[in-house]
Each structure stands twice: as C-alpha cells, then as structure tokens.
DSSP file (Angstrom, degrees, kcal/mol; ACC not computed):
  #  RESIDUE AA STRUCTURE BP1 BP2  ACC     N-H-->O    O-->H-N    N-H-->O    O-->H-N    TCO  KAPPA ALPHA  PHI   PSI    X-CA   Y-CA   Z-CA
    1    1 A X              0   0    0      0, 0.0     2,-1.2     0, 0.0     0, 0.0   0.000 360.0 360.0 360.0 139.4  210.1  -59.9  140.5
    2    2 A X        -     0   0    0      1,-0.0    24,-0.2    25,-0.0    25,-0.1  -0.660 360.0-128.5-107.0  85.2  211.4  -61.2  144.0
    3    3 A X        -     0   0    0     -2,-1.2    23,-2.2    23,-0.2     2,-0.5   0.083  12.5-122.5 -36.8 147.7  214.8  -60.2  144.2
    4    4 A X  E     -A   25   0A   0     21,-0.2    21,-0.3    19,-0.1     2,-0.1  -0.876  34.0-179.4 -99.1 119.0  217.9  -63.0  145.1
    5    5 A X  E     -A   24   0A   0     19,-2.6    19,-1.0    -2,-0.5     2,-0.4  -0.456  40.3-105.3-112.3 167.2  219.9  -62.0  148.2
    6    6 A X        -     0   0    0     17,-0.2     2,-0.3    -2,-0.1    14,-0.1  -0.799  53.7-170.0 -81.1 141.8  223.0  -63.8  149.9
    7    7 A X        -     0   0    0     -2,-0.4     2,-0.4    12,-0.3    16,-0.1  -0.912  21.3-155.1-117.0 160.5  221.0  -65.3  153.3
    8    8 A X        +     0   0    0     -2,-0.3     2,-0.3     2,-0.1    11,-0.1  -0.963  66.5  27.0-127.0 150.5  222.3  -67.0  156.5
    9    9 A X  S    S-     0   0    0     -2,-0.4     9,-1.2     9,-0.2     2,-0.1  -0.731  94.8 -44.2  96.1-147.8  219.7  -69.5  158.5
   10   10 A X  B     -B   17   0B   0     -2,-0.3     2,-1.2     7,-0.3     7,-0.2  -0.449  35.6-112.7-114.6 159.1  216.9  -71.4  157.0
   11   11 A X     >  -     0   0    0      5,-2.1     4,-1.4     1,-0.1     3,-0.3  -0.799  28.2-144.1 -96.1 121.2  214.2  -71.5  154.7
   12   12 A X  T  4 S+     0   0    0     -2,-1.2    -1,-0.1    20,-0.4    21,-0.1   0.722  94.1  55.4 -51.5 -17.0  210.9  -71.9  156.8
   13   13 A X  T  4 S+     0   0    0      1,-0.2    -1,-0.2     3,-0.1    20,-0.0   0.904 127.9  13.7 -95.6 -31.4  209.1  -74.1  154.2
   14   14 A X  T  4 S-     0   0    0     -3,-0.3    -2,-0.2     2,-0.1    -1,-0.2   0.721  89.3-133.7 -94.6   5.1  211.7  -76.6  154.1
   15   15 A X     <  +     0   0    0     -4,-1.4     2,-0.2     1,-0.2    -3,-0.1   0.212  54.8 135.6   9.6  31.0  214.0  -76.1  156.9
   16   16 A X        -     0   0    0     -5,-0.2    -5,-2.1     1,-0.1    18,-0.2  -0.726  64.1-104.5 -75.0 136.9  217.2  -76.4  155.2
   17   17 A X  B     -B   10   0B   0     -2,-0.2    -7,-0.3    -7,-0.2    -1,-0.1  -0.129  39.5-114.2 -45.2 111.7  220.0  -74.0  155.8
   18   18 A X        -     0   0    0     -9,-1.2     2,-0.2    -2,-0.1    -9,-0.2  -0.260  30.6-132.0 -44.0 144.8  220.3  -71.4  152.7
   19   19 A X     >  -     0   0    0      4,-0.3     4,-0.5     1,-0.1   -12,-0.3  -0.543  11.6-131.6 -78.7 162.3  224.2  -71.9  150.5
   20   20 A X  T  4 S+     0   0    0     -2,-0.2    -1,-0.1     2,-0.2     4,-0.1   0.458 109.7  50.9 -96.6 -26.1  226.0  -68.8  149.9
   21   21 A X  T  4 S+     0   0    0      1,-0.1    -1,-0.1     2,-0.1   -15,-0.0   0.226 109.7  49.3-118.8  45.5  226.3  -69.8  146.5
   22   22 A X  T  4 S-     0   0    0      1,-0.0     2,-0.2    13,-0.0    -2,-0.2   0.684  90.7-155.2 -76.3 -74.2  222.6  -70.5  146.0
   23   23 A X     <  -     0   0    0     -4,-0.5    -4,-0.3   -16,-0.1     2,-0.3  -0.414  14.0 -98.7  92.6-171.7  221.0  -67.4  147.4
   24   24 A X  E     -A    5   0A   0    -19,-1.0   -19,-2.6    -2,-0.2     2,-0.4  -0.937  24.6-121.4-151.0 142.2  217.7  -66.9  148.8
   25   25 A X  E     -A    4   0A   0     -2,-0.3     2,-0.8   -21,-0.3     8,-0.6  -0.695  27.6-148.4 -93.8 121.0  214.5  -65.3  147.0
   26   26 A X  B     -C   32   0C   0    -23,-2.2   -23,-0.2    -2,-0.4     6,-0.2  -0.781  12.0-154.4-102.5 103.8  213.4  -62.2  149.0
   27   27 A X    >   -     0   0    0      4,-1.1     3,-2.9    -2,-0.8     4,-0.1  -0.416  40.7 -88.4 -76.3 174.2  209.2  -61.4  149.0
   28   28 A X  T 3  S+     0   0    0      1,-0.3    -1,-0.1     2,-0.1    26,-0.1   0.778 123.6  55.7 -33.5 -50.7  207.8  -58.2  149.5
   29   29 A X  T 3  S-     0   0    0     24,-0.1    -1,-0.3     1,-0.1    -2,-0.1   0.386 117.7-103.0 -87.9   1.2  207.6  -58.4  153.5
   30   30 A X  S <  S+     0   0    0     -3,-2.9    -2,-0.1     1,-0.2    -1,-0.1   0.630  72.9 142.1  97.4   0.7  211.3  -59.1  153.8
   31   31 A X        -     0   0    0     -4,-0.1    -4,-1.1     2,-0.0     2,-0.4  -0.362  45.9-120.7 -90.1 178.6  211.3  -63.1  154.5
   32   32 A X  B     +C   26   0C   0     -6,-0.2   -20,-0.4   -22,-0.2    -6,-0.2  -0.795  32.6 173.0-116.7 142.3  213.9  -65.5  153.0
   33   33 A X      > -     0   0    0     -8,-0.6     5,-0.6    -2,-0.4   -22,-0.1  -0.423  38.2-114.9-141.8  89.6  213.1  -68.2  150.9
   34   34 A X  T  >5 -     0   0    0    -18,-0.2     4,-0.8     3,-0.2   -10,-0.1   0.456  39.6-121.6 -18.9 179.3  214.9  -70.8  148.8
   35   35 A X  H  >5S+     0   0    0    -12,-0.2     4,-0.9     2,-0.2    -1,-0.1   0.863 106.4  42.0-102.0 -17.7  213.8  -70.0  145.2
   36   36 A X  H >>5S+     0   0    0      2,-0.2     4,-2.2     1,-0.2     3,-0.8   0.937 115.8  49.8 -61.0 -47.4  212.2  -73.8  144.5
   37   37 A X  H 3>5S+     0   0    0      1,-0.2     4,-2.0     2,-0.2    -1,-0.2   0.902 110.8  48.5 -80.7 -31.3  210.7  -73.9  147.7
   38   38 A X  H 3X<S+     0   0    0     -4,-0.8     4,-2.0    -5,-0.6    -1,-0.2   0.424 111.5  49.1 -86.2 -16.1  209.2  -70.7  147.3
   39   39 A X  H <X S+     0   0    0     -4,-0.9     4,-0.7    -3,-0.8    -1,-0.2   0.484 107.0  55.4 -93.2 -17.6  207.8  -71.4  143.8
   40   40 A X  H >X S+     0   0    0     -4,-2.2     3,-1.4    -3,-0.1     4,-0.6   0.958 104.5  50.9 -19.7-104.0  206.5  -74.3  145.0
   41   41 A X  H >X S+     0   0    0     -4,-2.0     3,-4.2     1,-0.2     4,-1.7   0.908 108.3  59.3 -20.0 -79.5  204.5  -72.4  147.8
   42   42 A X  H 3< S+     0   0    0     -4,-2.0    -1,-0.2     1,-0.3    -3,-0.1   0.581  94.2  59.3 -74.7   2.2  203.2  -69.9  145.0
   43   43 A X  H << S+     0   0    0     -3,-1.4    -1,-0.3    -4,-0.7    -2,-0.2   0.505 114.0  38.8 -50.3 -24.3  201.5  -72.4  142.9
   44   44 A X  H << S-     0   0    0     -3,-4.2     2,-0.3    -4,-0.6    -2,-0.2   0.735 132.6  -3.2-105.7 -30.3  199.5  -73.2  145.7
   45   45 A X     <  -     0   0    0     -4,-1.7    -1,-0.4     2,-0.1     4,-0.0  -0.956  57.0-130.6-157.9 159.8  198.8  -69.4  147.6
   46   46 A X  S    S+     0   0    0     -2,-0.3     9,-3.0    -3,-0.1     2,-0.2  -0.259  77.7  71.8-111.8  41.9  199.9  -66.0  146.8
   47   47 A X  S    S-     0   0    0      7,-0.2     7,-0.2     1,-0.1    -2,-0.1  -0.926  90.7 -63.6-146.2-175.4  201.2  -64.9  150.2
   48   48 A X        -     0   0    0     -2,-0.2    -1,-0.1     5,-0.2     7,-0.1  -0.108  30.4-138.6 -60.3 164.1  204.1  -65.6  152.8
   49   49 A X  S    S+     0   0    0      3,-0.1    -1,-0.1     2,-0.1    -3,-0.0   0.754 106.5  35.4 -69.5 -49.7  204.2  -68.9  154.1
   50   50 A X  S    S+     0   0    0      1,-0.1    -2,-0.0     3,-0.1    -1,-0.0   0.997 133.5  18.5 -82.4 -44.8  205.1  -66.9  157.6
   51   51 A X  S    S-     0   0    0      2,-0.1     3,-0.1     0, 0.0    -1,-0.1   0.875  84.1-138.1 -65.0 -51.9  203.0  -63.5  157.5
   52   52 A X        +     0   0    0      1,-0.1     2,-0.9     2,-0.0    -3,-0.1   0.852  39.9 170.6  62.1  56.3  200.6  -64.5  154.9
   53   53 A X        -     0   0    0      1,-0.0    -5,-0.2     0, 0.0   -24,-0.1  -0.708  40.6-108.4 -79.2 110.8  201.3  -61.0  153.9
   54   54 A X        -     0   0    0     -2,-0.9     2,-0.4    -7,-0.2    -7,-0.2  -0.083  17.4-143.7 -44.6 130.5  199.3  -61.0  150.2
   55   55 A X        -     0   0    0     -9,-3.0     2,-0.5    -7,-0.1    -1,-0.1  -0.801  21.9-132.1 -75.8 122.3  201.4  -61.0  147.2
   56   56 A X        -     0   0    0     -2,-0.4    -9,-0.0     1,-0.1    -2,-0.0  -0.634  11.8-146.9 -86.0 133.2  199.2  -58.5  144.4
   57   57 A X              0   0    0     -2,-0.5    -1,-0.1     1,-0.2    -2,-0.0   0.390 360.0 360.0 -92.1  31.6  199.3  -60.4  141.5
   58   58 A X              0   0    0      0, 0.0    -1,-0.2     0, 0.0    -2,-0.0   0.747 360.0 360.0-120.7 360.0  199.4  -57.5  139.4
C-alpha cells in the first residue's frame, strides 16, 4: 500500500499542482503522485513514471 502524504509542487504525469486537501500517493522510491494519475500509470507499468524504479508486485 502506497501511503497518502500532504505534497507541495506537481504531479509529473499530469503536471498539475498537488491540493492540500487532496494529498499525494507516495511510491516506494519517494516520488509524489496524485492518486488517479498514479493509478492510471499502474494499469499500464508497474514502475515510477520518473525512475522507473520496479514496483514488486508481490
């Protein structure tokens, strides 16, 4: 489970600015991600959009 943190900046896959009272979905390797856009993204690949550090999908 990909914890939800308060963020300030953007999300890289959409480049919209995080809310404060959204939050932001943290993967393993520490990047920020909205939590839509970021389920999006892992329907398609299981690693960051920026590292492409691998998610294990166990």
């Amino acid at each position: 489970m990909m914890p939800t943190v308060n963020a300030v900046g953007f999300c890289s896959i959409c480049m919209e600015e995080f809310e404060a009272e959204v939050g932001a979905k943290q993967v393993p390797c520490g990047h920020l991600f909205h939590s839509s856009c970021l389920t999006n993204w892992l329907s398609l690949r299981k690693s960051c959009p920026l590292c492409r550090f691998s998610f294990s999908t166990s």
